[in-house]
C-alpha positions in Angstrom: 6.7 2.6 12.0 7.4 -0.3 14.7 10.0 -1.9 15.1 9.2 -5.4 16.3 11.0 -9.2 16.6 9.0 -11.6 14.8 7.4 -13.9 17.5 4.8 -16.4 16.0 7.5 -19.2 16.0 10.5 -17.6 17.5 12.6 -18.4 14.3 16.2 -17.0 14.1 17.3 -15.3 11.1 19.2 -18.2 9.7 16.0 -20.6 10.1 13.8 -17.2 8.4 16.5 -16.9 5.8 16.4 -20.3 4.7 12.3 -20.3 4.3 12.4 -16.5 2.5 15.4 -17.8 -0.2 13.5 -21.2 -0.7 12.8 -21.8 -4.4 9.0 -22.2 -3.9 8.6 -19.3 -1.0 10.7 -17.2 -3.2 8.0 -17.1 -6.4 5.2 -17.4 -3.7 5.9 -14.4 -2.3 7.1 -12.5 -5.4 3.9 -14.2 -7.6 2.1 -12.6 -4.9 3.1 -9.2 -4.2 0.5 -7.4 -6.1 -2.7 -9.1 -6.4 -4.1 -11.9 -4.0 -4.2 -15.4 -5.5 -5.4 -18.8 -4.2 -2.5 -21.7 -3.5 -4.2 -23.6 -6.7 -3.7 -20.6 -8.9 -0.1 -20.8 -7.6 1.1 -23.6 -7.6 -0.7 -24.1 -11.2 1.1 -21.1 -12.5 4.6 -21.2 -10.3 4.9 -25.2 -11.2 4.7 -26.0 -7.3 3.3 -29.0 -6.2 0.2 -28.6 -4.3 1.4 -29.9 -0.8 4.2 -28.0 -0.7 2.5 -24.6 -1.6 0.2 -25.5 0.6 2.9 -25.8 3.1 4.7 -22.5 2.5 1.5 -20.5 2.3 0.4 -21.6 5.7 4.4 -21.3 7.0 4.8 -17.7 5.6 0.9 -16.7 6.5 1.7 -18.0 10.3 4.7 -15.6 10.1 2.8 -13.1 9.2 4.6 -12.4 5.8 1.6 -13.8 3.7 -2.4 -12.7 4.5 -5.6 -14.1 3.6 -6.9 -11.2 1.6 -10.2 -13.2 1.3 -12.2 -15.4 -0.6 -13.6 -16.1 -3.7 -16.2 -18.6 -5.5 -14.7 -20.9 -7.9 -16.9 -22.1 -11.3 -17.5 -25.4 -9.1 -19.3 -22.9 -6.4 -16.7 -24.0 -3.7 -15.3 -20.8 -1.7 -11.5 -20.1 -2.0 -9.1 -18.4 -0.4 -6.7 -15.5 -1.9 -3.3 -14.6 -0.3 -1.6 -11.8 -0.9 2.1 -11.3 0.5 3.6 -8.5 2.9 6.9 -8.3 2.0 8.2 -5.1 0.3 11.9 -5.6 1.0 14.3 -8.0 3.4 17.9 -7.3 4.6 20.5 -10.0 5.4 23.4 -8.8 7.9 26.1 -10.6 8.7 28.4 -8.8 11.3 30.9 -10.1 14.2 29.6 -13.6 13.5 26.2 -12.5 14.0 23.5 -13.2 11.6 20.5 -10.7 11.7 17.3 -10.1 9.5 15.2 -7.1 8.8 11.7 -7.3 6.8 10.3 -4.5 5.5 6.1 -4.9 5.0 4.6 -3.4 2.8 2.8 -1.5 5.6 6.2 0.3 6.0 6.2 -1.8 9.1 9.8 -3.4 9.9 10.4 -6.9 11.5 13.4 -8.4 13.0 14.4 -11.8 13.6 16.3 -13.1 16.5 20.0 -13.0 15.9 21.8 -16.2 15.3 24.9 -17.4 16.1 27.1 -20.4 15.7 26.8 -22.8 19.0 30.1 -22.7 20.9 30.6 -26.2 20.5 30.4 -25.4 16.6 33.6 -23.0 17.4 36.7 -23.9 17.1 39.2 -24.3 20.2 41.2 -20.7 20.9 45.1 -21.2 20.0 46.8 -24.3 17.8 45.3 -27.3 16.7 46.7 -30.2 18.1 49.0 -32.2 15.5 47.7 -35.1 13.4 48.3 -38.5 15.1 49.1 -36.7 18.9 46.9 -36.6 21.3 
């Protein structure tokens, strides 16, 4: 089992966590998890509209969470591709004002992202607060 960063596009855990708990990566990925399906059968059956699946399946593919399993020949003889998704489990920790995230793959594989923390000038300044009105 390795224990890696995830380095295609150097995203920090709160930038991964906002794309894994978005509605339409969300029922992707879960839609997904057992058997490979194209982005039409998808976003047909997930209600997703067809630019923005096609979006998160090339996002989450490019992060390796998704992969092209392979293709198949549609009734109009045009060749198709099926995705199938990675993910088995992902952890969330918060702790020390630190925000980390592990994937699990299915592979049994286990992925972090870079930690993220607040910017300092996001911080507020050590001891009181000045008064209202004083400067």
């Amino acid at each position: 089992m390795s224990d890696q960063k995830i380095q295609n596009q150097n995203l920090d855990a709160l930038q991964m966590s906002k794309l894994i708990v978005d509605e339409y990566s969300a029922k992707i990925l879960s839609y997904a998890k057992d058997k490979p399906r194209s982005v039409l059968e998808m976003c047909e059956v997930l209600q997703i509209p067809m630019t923005l699946g096609y979006r998160r399946v090339n996002a989450l593919t490019q992060l390796g969470l998704m992969t092209c399993h392979g293709r198949i020949l549609t009734q109009n003889g045009k060749w198709m591709r099926i995705y199938m998704s990675k993910v088995n489990r992902v952890f969330i920790y918060f702790e020390n004002g630190k925000l980390r995230m592990k994937l699990e793959l299915k592979t049994g594989e286990e992925r972090w992202t870079d930690d993220w923390l607040p910017r300092e000038h996001h911080l507020p300044p050590e001891g009181p607060l000045p008064a209202i009105g004083t400067v």
